[in-house]
C-alpha positions in Angstrom: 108.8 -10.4 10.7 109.6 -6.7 11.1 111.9 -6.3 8.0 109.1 -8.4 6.0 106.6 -5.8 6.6 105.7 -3.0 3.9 106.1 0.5 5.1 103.5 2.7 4.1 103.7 5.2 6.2 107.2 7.4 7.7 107.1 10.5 9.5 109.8 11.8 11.2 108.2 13.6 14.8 111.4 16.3 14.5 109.7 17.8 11.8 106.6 18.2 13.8 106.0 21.5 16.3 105.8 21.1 19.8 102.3 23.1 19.7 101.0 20.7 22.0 102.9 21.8 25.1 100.1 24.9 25.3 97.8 22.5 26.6 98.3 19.6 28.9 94.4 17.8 28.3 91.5 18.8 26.4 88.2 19.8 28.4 86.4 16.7 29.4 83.7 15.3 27.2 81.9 12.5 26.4 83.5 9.7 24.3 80.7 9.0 21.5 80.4 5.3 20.0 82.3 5.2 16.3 80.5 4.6 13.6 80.5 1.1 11.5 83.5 2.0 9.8 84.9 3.3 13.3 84.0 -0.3 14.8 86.0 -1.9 12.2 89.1 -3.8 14.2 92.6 -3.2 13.0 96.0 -2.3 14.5 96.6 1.3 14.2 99.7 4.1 15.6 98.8 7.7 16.0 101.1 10.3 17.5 99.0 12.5 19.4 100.3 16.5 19.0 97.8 17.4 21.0 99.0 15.9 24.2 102.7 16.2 24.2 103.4 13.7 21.0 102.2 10.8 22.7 102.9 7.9 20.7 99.5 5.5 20.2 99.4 1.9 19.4 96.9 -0.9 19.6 95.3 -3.6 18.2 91.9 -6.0 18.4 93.3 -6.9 22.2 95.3 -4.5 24.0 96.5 -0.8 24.1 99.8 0.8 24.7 101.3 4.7 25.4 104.6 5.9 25.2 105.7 9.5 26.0 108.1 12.3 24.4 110.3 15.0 25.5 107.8 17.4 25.5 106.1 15.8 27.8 109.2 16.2 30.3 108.7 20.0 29.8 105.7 20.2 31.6 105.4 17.0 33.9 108.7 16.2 35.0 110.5 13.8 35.7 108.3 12.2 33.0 109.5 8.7 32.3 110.8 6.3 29.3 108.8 3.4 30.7 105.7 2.1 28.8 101.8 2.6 29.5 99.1 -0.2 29.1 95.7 1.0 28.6 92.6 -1.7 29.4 90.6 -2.4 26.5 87.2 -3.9 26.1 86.2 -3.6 22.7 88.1 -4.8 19.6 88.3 -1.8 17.4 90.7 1.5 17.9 89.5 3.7 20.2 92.9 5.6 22.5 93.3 8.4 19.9 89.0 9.3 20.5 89.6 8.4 24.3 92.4 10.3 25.0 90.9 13.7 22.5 88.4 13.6 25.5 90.7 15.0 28.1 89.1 12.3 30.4 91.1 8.9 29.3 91.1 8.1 33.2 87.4 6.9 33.2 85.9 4.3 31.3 83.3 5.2 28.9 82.4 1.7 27.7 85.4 1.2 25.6 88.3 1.4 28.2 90.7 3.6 30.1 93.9 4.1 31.1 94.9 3.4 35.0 97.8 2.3 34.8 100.6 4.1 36.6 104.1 4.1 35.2 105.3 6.8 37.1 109.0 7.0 37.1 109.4 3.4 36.8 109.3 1.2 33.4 106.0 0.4 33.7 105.3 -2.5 30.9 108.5 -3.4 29.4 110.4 -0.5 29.5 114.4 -0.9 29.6 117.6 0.5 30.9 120.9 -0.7 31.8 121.7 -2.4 35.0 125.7 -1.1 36.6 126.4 -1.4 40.2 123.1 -3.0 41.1 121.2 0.3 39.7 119.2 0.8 36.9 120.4 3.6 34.4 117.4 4.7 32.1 117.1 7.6 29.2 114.5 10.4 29.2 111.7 10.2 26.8 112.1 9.8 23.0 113.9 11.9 21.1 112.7 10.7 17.4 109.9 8.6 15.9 109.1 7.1 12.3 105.7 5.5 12.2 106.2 2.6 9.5 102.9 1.2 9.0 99.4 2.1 10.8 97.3 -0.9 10.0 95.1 -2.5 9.5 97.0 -5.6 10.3 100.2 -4.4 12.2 100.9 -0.7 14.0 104.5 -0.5 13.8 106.7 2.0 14.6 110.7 2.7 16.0 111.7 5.4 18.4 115.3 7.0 19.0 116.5 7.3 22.5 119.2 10.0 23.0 122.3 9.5 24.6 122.5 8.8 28.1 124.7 8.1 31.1 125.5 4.6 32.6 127.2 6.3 35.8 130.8 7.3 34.9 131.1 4.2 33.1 129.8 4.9 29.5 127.2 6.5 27.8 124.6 4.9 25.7 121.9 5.4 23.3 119.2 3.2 21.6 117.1 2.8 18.7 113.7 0.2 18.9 111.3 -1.1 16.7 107.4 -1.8 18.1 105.8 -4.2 15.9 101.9 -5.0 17.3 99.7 -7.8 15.1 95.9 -8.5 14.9 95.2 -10.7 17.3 97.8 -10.9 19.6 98.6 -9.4 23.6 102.4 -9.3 22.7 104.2 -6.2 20.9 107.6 -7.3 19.5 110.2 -4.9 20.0 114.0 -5.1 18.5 116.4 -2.7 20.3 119.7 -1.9 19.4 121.6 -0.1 22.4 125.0 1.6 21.3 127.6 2.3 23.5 130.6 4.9 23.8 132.7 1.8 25.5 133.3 -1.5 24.3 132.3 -4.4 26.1 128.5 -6.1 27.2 126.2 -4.8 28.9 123.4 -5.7 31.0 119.9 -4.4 30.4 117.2 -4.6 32.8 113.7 -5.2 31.2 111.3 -3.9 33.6 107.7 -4.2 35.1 106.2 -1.7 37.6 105.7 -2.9 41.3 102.1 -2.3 42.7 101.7 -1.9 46.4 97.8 -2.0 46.9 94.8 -3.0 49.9 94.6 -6.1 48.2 98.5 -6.9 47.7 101.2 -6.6 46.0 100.1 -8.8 43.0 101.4 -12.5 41.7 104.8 -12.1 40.1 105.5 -15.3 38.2 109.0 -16.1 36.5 110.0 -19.3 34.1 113.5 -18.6 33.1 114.1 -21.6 30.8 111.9 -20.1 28.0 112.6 -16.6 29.3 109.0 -15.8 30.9 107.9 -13.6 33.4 104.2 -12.9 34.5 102.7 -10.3 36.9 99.0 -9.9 37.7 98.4 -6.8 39.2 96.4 -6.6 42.7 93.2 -5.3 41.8 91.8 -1.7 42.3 88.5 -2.1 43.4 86.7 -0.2 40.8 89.2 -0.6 37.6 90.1 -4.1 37.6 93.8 -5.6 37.2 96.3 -5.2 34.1 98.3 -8.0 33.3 101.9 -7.8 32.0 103.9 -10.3 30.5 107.9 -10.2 29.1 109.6 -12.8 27.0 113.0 -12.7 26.5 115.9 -14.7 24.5 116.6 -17.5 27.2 120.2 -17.7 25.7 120.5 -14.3 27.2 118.7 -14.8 30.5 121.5 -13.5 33.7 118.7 -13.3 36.5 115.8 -11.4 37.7 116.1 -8.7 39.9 114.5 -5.8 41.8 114.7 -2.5 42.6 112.7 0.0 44.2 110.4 0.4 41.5 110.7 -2.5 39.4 110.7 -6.2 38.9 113.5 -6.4 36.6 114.9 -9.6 34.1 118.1 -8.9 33.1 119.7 -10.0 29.9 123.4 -9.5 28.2 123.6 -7.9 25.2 126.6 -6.7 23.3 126.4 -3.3 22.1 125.3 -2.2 18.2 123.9 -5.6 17.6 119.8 -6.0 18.2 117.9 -8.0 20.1 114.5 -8.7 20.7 111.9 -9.2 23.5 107.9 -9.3 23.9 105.7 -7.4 25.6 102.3 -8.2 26.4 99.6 -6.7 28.6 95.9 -7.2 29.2 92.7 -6.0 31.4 91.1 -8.0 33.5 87.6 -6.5 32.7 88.6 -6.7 29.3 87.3 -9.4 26.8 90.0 -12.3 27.0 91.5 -12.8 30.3 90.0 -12.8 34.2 92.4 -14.7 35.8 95.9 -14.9 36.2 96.1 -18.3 35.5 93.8 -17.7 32.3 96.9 -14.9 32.3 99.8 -17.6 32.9 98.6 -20.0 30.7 98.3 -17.8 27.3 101.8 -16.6 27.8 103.0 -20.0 28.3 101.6 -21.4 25.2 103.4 -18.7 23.1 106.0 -19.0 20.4 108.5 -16.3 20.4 111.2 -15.5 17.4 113.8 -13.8 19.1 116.0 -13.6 15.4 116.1 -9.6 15.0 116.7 -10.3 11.4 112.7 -12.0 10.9 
């Protein structure tokens, strides 16, 4: 699907200034109700200069965040894992939310509680050596392909970074995000300094709350794995899904942070894998089994070349 898509739009973020590290969030204000045009659903990808270069994407079901070096600057250790935001209404609204410098509080359309910390968060990657996993720091380079209305899609460099004393590695990803989908495809390519295959670890972030630790579910003969947040007693639950090649399945793991499913990849060639994530105050899912049962009835193409 991704080379079939029409690029309308590149920009390369290296060209853009790093203004936004004079100001970590905008005074607080209201988020005011768009328009009819505004209310309009479509996919859409904004990077956001005036909060680090945050890199935006969303669609008519679910909202995502990924963060940039500058970010490290000024919040360290910032991390390379990926953000979910809960969404309850079917047009774009995390570029207007997050211009409020309060994107932690729901004002009718959403809001973004979910904590990826130093861990991967909803999908994020690294490679697993000597039962640790090795991540990079934020991205180094973006090129937003095309923002809508009926796919955000974007790729992201990852600079070079150390797998112990073993080799070093580096990675470049695609995010693809349809209409009416949970699930953001993503095609990574992971170079290496070293020949040889290598083990990446596709991660999900723990929760430890009052109410649990959350229902972690894993079906490793399609290459599913499921995890319904305990709830927070005000915000809800997210929901995060991964789907992976099956043919490339080792195990699933854990460390500290993370629930992990590892796969095998060789390096230079691509590979792909789904994300998916959704609110439970949102307007599809309230359940983990309404959860379970969406991602089950899924249909994955894990060819990099479609």
């Amino acid at each position: 699907m991704w080379k079939t898509l029409v690029a309308v739009l590149a920009v390369s973020l290296s060209a853009v200034p790093s203004f936004a590290l004079a100001q970590a969030h905008l005074p607080g204000k209201t988020l005011e109700k768009p328009d009819a045009a505004g209310q309009v659903p479509r996919a859409a990808v904004t990077l956001a200069p005036y909060r680090f270069n945050d890199i935006l994407w969303e669609n008519d079901r679910t909202a995502h965040r990924i963060y940039s070096r500058d970010l490290e600057k000024t919040e360290p250790p910032s991390t390379s894992g990926i953000d979910a935001w809960g969404k309850s209404v079917r047009w774009p609204y995390m570029d207007r939310q997050l211009r409020t410098g309060d994107q932690h509080t729901d004002h009718g359309e959403g809001l973004d509680f979910y904590d990826v910390g130093t861990a991967r968060g909803a999908g994020g990657l690294g490679v697993w050596h000597d039962n640790k996993l090795w991540t990079s720091r934020n991205w180094s380079d973006v090129k937003v392909h095309i923002n809508g209305p009926d796919v955000a899609a974007f790729s992201v460099d990852y600079a070079p970074w150390p797998v112990d004393v073993d080799r070093k590695v580096w990675e470049t990803r695609t995010f693809s995000l349809p209409m009416g989908t949970n699930f953001t495809r993503m095609v990574s390519t992971i170079r290496s300094d070293k020949p040889g295959p290598i083990v990446v670890g596709i991660g999900i972030s723990k929760r430890k709350r009052p109410s649990g630790a959350g229902v972690l579910r894993k079906d490793l003969a399609p290459g599913r794995v499921t995890f319904f947040e305990p709830a927070d007693p005000q915000k809800g639950s997210m929901a995060i899904a991964l789907m992976v090649d099956p043919k490339a399945v080792v195990e699933v793991r854990q460390d500290f942070d993370n629930y992990l499913v590892l796969i095998k990849v060789e390096p230079g060639k691509p590979f792909v894998y789904y994300m998916g994530a959704a609110w439970d105050k949102g307007l599809d899912f309230h359940s983990a089994a309404e959860w379970d049962a969406y991602v089950a009835a899924q249909t994955p193409d894990f060819d990099p070349a479609n």
